[in-house]
C-alpha positions as a Python dict, from the first residue, in 0.01 Angstrom:
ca = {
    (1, 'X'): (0, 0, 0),
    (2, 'X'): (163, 344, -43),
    (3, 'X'): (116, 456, 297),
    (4, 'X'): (321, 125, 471),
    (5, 'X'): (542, 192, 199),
    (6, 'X'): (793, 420, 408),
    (7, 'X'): (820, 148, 661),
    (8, 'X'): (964, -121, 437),
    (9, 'X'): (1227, 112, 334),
    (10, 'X'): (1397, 148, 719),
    (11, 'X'): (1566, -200, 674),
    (12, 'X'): (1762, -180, 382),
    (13, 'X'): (2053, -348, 246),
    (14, 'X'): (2271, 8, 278),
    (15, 'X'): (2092, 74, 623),
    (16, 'X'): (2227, -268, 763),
    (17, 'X'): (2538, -227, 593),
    (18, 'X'): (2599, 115, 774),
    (19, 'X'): (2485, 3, 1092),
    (20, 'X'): (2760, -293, 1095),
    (21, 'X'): (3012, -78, 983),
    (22, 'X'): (2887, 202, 1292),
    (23, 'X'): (2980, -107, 1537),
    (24, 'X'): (3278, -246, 1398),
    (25, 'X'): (3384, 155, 1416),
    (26, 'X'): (3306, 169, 1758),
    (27, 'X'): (3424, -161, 1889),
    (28, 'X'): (3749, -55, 1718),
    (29, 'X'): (3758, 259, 1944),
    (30, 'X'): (3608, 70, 2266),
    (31, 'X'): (3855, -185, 2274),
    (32, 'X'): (4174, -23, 2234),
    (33, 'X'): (4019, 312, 2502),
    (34, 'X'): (3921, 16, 2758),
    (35, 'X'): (4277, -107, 2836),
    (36, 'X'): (4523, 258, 2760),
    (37, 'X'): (4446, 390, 3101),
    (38, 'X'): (4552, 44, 3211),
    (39, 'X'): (4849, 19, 3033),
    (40, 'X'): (4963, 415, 3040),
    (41, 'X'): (4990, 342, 3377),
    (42, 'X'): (5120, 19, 3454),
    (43, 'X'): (5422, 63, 3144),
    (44, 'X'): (5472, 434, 3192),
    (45, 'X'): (5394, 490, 3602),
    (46, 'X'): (5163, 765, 3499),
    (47, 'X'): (4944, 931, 3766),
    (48, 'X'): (4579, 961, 3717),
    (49, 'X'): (4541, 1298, 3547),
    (50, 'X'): (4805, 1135, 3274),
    (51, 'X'): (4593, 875, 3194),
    (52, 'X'): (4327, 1107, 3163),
    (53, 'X'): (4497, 1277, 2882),
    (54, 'X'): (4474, 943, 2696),
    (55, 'X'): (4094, 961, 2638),
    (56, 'X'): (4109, 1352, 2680),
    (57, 'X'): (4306, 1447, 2401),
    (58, 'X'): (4152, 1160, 2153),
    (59, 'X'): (3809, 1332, 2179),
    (60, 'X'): (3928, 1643, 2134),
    (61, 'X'): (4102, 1587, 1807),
    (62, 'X'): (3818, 1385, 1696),
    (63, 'X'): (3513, 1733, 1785),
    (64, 'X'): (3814, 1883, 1565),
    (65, 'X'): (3786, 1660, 1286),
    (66, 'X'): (3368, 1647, 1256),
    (67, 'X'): (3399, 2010, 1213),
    (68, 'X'): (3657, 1935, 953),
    (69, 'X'): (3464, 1673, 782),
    (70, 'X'): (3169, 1908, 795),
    (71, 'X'): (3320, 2142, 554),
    (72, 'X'): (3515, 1898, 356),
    (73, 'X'): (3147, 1737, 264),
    (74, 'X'): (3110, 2084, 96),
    (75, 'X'): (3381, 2022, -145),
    (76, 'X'): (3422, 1568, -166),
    (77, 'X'): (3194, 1313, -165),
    (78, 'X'): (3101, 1162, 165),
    (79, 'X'): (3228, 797, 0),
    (80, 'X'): (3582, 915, -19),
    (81, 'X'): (3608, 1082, 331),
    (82, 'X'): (3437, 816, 492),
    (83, 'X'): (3743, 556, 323),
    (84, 'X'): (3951, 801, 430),
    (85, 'X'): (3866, 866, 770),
    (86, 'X'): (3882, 486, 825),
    (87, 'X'): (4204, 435, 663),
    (88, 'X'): (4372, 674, 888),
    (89, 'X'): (4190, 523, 1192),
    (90, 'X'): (4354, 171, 1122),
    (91, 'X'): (4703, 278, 1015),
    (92, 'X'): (4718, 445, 1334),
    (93, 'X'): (4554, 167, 1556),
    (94, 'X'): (4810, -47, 1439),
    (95, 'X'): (5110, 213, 1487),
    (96, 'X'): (5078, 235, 1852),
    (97, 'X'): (5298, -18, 1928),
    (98, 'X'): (5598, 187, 1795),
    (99, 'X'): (5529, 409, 2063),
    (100, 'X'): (5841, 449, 2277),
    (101, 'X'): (5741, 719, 2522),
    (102, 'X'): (5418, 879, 2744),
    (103, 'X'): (5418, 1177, 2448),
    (104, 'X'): (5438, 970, 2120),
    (105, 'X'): (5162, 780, 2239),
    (106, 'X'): (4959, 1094, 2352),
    (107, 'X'): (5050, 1214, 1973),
    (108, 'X'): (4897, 849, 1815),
    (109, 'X'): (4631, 921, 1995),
    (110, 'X'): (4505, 1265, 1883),
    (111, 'X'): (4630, 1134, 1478),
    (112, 'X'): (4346, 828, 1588),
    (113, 'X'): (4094, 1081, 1676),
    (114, 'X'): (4138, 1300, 1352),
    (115, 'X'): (4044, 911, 1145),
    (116, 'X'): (3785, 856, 1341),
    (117, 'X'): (3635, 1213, 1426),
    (118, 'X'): (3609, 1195, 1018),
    (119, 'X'): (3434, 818, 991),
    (120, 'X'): (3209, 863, 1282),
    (121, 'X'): (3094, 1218, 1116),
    (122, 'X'): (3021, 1090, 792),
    (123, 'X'): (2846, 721, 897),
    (124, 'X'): (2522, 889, 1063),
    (125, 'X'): (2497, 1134, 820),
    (126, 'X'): (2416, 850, 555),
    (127, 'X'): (2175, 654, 787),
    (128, 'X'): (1961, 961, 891),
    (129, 'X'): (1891, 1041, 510),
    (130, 'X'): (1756, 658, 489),
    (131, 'X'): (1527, 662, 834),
    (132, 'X'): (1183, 814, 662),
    (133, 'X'): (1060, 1092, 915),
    (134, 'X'): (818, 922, 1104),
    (135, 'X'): (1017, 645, 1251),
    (136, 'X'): (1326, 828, 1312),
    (137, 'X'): (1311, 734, 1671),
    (138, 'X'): (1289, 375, 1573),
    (139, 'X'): (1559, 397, 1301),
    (140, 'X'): (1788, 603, 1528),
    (141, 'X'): (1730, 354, 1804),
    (142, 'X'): (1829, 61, 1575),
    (143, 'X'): (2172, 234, 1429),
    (144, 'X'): (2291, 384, 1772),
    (145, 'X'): (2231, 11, 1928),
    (146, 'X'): (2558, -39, 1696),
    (147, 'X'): (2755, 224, 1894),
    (148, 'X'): (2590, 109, 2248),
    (149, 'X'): (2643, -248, 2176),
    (150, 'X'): (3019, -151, 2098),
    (151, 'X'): (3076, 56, 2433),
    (152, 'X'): (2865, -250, 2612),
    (153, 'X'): (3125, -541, 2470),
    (154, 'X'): (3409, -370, 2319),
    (155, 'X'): (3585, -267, 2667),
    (156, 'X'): (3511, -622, 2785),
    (157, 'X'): (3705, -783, 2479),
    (158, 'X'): (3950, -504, 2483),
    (159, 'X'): (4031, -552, 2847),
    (160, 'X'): (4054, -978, 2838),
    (161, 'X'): (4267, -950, 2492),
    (162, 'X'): (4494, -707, 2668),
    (163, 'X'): (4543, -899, 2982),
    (164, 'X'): (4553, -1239, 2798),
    (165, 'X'): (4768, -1139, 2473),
    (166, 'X'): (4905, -812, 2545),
    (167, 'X'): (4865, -456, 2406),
    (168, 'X'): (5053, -534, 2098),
    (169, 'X'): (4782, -825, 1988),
    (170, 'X'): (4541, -557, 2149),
    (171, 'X'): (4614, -331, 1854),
    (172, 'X'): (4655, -579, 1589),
    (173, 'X'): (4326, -744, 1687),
    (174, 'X'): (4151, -390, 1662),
    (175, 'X'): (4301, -269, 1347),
    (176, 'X'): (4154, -649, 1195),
    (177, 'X'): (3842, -528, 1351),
    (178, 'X'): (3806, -223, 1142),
    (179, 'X'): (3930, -357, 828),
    (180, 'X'): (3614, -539, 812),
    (181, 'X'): (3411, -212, 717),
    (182, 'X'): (3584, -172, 364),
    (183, 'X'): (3399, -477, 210),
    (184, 'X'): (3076, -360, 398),
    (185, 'X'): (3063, -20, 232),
    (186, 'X'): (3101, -185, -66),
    (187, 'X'): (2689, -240, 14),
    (188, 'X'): (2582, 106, 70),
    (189, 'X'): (2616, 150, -354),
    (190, 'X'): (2245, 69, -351),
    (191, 'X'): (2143, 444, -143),
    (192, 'X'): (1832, 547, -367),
    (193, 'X'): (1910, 855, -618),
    (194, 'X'): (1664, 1042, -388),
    (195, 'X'): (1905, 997, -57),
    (196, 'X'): (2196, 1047, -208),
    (197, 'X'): (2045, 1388, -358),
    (198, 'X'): (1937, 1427, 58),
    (199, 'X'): (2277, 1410, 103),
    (200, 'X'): (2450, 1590, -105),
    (201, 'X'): (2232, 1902, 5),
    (202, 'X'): (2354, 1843, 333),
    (203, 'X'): (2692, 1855, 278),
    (204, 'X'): (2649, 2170, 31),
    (205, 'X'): (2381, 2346, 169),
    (206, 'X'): (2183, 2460, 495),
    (207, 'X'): (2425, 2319, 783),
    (208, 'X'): (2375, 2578, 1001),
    (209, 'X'): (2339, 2465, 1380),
    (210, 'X'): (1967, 2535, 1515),
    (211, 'X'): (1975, 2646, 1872),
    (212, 'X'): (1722, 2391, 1948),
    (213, 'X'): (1997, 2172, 1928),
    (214, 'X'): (2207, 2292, 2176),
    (215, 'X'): (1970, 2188, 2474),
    (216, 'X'): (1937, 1830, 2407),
    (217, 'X'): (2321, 1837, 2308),
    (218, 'X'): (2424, 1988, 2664),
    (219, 'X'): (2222, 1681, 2813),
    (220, 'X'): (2443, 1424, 2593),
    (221, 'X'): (2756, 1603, 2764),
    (222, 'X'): (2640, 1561, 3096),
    (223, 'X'): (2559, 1201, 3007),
    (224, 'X'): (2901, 1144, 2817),
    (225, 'X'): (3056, 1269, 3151),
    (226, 'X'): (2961, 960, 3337),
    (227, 'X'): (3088, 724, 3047),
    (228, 'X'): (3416, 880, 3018),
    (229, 'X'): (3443, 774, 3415),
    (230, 'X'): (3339, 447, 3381),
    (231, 'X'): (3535, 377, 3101),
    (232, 'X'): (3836, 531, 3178),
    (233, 'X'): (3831, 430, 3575),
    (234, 'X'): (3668, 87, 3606),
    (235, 'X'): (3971, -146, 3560),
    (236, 'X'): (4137, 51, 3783),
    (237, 'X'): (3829, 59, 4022),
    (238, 'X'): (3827, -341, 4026),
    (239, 'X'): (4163, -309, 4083),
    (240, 'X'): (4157, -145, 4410),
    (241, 'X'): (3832, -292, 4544),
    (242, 'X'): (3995, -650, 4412),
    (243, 'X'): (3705, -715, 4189),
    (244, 'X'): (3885, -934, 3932),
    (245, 'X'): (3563, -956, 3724),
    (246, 'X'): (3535, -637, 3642),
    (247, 'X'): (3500, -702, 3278),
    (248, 'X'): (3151, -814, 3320),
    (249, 'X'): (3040, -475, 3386),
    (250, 'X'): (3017, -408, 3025),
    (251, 'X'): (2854, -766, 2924),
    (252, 'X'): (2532, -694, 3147),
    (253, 'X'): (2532, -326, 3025),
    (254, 'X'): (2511, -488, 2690),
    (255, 'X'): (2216, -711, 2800),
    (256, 'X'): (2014, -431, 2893),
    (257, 'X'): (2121, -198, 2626),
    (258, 'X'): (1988, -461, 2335),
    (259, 'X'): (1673, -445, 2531),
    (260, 'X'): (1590, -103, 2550),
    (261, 'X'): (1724, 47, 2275),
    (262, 'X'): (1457, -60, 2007),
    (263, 'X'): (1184, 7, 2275),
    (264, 'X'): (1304, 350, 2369),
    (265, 'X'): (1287, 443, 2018),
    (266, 'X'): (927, 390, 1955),
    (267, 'X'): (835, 511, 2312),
    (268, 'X'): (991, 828, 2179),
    (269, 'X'): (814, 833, 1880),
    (270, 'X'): (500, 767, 2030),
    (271, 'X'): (508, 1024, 2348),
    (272, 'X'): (831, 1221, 2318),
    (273, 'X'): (1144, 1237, 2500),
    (274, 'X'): (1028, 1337, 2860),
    (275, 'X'): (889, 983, 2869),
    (276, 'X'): (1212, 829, 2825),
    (277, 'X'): (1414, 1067, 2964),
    (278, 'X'): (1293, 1090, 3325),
    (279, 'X'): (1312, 735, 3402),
    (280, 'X'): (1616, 661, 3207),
    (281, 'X'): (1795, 957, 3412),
    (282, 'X'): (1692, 753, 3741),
    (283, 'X'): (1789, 459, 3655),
    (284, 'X'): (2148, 591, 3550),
    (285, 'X'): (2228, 790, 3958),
    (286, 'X'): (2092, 431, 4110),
    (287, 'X'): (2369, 265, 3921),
    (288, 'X'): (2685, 493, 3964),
    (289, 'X'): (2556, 510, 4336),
    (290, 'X'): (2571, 123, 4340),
    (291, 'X'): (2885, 132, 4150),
    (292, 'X'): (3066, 342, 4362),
    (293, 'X'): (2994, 43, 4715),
    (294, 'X'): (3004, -209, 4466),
    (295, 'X'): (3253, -488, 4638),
    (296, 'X'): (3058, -808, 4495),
    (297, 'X'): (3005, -918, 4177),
    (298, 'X'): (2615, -891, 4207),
    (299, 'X'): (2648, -508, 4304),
    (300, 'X'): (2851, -475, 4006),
    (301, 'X'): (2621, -665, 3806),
    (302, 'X'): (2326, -497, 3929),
    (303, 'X'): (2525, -121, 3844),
    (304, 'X'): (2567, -271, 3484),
    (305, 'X'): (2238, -388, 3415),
    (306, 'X'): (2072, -27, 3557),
    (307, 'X'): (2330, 174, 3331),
    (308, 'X'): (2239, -41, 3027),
    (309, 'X'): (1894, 120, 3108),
    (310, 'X'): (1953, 455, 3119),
    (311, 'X'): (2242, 498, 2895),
    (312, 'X'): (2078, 273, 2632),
    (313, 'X'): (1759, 477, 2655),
    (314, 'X'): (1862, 851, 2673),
    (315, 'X'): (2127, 842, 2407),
    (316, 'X'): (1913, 761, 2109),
    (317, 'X'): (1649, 971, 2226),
    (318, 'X'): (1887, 1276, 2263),
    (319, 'X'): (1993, 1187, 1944),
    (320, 'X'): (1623, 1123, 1752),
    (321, 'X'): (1536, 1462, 1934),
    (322, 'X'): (1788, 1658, 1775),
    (323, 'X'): (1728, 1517, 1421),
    (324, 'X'): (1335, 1550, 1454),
    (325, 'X'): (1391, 1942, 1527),
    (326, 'X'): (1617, 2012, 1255),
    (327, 'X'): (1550, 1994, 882),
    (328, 'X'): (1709, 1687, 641),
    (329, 'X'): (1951, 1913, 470),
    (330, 'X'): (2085, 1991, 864),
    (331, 'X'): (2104, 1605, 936),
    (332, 'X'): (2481, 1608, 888),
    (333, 'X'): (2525, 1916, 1127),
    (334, 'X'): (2319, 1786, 1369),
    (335, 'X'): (2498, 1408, 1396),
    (336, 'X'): (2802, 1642, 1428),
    (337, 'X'): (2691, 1820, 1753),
    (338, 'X'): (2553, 1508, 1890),
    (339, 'X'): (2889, 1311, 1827),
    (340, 'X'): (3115, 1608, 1947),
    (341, 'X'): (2895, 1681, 2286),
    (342, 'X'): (2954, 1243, 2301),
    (343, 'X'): (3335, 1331, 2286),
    (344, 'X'): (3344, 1636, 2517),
    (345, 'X'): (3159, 1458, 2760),
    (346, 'X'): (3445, 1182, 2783),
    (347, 'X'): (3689, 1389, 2731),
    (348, 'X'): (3560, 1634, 2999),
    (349, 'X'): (3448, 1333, 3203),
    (350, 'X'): (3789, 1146, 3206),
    (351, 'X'): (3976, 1427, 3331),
    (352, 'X'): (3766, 1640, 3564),
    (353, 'X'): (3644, 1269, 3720),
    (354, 'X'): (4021, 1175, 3718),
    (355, 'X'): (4111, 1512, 3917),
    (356, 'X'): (3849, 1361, 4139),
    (357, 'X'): (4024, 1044, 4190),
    (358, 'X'): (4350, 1153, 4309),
    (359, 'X'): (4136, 1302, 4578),
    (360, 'X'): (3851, 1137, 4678),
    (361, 'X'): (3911, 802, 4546),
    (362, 'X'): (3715, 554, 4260),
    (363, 'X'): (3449, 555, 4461),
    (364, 'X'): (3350, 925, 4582),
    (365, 'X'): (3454, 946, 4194),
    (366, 'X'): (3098, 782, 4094),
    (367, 'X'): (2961, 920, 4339),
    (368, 'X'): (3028, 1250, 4212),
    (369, 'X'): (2940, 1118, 3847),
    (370, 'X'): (2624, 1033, 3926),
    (371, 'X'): (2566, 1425, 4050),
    (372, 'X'): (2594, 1493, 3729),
    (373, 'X'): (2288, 1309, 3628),
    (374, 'X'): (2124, 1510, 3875),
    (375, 'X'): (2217, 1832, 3715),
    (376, 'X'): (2058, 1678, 3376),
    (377, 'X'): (1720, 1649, 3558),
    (378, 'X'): (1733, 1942, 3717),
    (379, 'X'): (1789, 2126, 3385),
    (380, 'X'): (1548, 1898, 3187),
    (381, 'X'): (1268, 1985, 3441),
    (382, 'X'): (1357, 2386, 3423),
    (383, 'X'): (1360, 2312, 3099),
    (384, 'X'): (991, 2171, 3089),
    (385, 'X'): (859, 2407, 3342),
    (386, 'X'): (994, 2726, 3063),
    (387, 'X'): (804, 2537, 2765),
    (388, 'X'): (486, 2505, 2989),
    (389, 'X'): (506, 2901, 3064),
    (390, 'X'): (541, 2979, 2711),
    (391, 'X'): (300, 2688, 2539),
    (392, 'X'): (-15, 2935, 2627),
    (393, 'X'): (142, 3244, 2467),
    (394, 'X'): (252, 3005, 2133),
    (395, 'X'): (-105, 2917, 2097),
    (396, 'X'): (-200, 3297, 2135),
    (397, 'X'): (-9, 3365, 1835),
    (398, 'X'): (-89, 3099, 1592),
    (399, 'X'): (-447, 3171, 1665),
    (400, 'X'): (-370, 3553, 1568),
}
C-alpha cells in the first residue's frame, strides 16, 4: 500500500484547485490578446508592426515580473503575491476601456503583464511541489492542459464576445473571468506541511538556473514563436482570405489538445522526450503549411486539429523535462524560465512574424513560422547526435 501511495496524492483537492485557477488565468489573458490586434487596428488604424507591440510589450513586462516574483518569494509568502499578482491583473483588465489613445493602451498593457507575469510565476510553482517525482510528466501534462485548453478556447470566446458585444463587455467579461480564482485559492489551504516546507525552500534557497535548462527552454521559444503568429495574425488572416469562421481554429485545437495532453505526459514518462518531441514537431510544420493555403473551412480545420497535436504535446514535455533535470528546491526557477521563454516566444513571434506580414503577406507569414519548427528539429537532432558522442565517455567515467 505504501508504494501506490504517491499516486493517490497527484489529484488533490489543492492540485485541482490550482489547476482551475491556471485556466481561468489563462483564459483571462487569451481572450482579451485574441481580439487587441483586432481592435488596435480597426479603432486606432494601426499598421501591423503596431499591433505587434500589443502582445510584444505585454510579454515583456510579464519575463520582467517572474524575475521579480522570483526574488520577492525570498522575502513574502507565495499566498500573498499570488492575490496580488491577480488583483493587479483584473483591475487592469477592466481599466482598458478608459484608454483614450494607441500609447495609454500600450501602457495598460505592460501594467497587465506585471499582474500576471507575478500570478502565472507563482501558480506552477505550487503544483510542481504537489506532482510526486515519478509522475511529473503525467502531473505536468494534467496542469498545463489548463493553460492549453485556455489558448485552445479562450481566443475563440474572446473573438465572438468582441464581435458580438464589443471590447468594452470584452473586458468586463474577462475581468468576471478572473475573479473566479479568489474563492478557488481559498482550497489550496489544505497543501501538506511537507509541500509547503518544499516551497518555502524554493523561494529562499537554491534557485539558481541549471544550464540544462536552457536547451529545452530555447525549444519552448521557438515553439512560442509560432503561437504568437497565430494568435496575433489569424483574425486578420480570415479576414483577408474571407474566412468568416475563423474562430473555429481554436475549438478543434482544443479537441486535439484534451487528447494528447494526458497521453503525452505518460509517453514522456515512460520513454523520454525524443519520443514526443519528434512527431509532435511534424505534426506542428504540416499545420502552419496548411494554414498558410488554408481558404476552406476544412483546411482550416484540418491546420487546427494538427497544431492541437503538436503544440499540446511538446509544451508539457518541454516543461516536465526541465523540472525532471532540476532539483525541487529549483522548481520555482525553473517554471520561471519555462514561462518567460513562453512569453519571449510571443512576444518575439508577434513582431518579427508581423515585420513579415507587411511584406510577404499572412500567408508567406506561416509559412515562414513553420521554418521555425524546422530549426527546433534541426537543433533537437544536433542536440541528440552531441549526447550520443559523449554517452560512451560518461560511462567511462562512472566506471572509473
Amino acid at each position: 500500500m505504501q508504494r501506490q501511495q504517491p499516486k493517490t496524492q497527484l489529484w488533490t483537492r489543492a492540485f485541482i484547485a490550482l489547476t482551475i485557477s491556471s485556466l481561468l488565468l489563462f483564459l483571462n489573458l487569451q481572450m482579451m490578446l485574441s481580439a487587441f490586434p483586432t481592435y488596435v487596428k480597426n479603432d486606432y488604424g494601426a499598421g501591423d508592426l503596431t499591433v505587434s507591440l500589443v502582445t510584444s510589450l505585454f510579454a515583456l513586462s510579464a519575463i520582467a515580473a517572474r524575475f521579480l516574483t522570483a526574488a520577492l518569494m525570498r522575502k513574502f509568502g507565495r499566498g500573498a503575491l499570488l492575490y496580488t499578482g491577480i488583483a493587479i491583473a483584473v483591475v487592469f483588465t477592466v481599466v482598458y476601456v478608459l484608454a483614450d489613445s494607441i500609447g495609454s493602451l500600450l501602457l495598460l498593457r505592460v501594467g497587465y503583464g506585471v499582474g500576471f507575469g507575478m500570478a502565472s510565476t507563482v501558480l506552477p510553482t505550487l503544483v510542481s511541489q504537489m506532482i510526486p517525482s515519478e509522475r511529473m510528466g503525467e502531473g505536468i501534462g494534467y496542469f498545463g492542459l489548463s493553460t492549453s485548453l485556455a489558448m485552445s478556447i479562450g481566443p475563440m470566446i474572446g473573438l465572438n464576445v468582441f464581435r458580438e458585444a464589443g471590447f468594452n463587455a470584452l473586458a468586463f467579461t474577462a475581468a468576471i473571468t478572473l475573479l473566479l480564482v479568489f474563492p478557488l485559492l481559498l482550497l489550496t489551504r489544505s497543501v501538506p506541511a511537507k509541500g509547503r516546507q518544499a516551497v518555502a525552500r524554493s523561494a529562499s534557497g537554491k534557485t539558481g538556473i541549471d544550464r540544462r535548462l536552457l536547451f529545452p527552454a530555447f525549444l519552448n521559444v521557438l515553439l512560442a514563436v509560432t503561437y504568437g503568429g497565430v494568435l496575433s495574425f489569424i483574425a486578420l488572416y480570415g479576414e483577408s482570405v474571407h474566412l468568416d469562421q475563423i474562430g473555429l481554429f481554436f475549438l478543434f485545437n482544443a479537441v486535439t489538445i484534451i487528447i494528447v495532453r494526458p497521453v503525452s505526459g505518460r509517453l514522456f514518462d515512460r520513454k523520454g522526450h525524443a519520443a514526443v518531441l519528434i512527431p509532435a514537431v511534424v505534426c506542428v510544420i504540416a499545420s502552419l503549411t496548411v494554414l498558410s493555403y488554408a481558404t476552406s473551412l476544412p483546411m482550416l480545420i484540418v491546420s487546427a486539429l494538427l497544431y492541437g497535436l503538436g503544440f499540446g504535446a511538446i509544451q508539457p514535455t518541454l516543461q516536465a523535462w526541465m523540472l525532471r533535470s532540476s532539483s525541487p528546491e529549483q522548481y520555482g526557477a525553473a517554471n520561471s524560465l519555462f514561462y518567460n521563454s513562453t512569453d519571449l516566444g510571443v512576444a518575439a513571434g508577434a513582431f518579427v512574424l508581423g515585420a513579415i506580414a507587411s511584406t510577404a503577406g499572412y500567408g508567406g507569414m506561416y509559412r515562414y513560422a513553420a521554418g521555425f519548427m524546422v530549426l527546433f528539429l534541426a537543433f533537437y537532432g544536433i542536440m541528440r547526435v552531441i549526447e550520443a558522442f559523449r554517452a560512451p565517455r560518461r560511462l567511462e567515467e562512472a566506471r572509473e
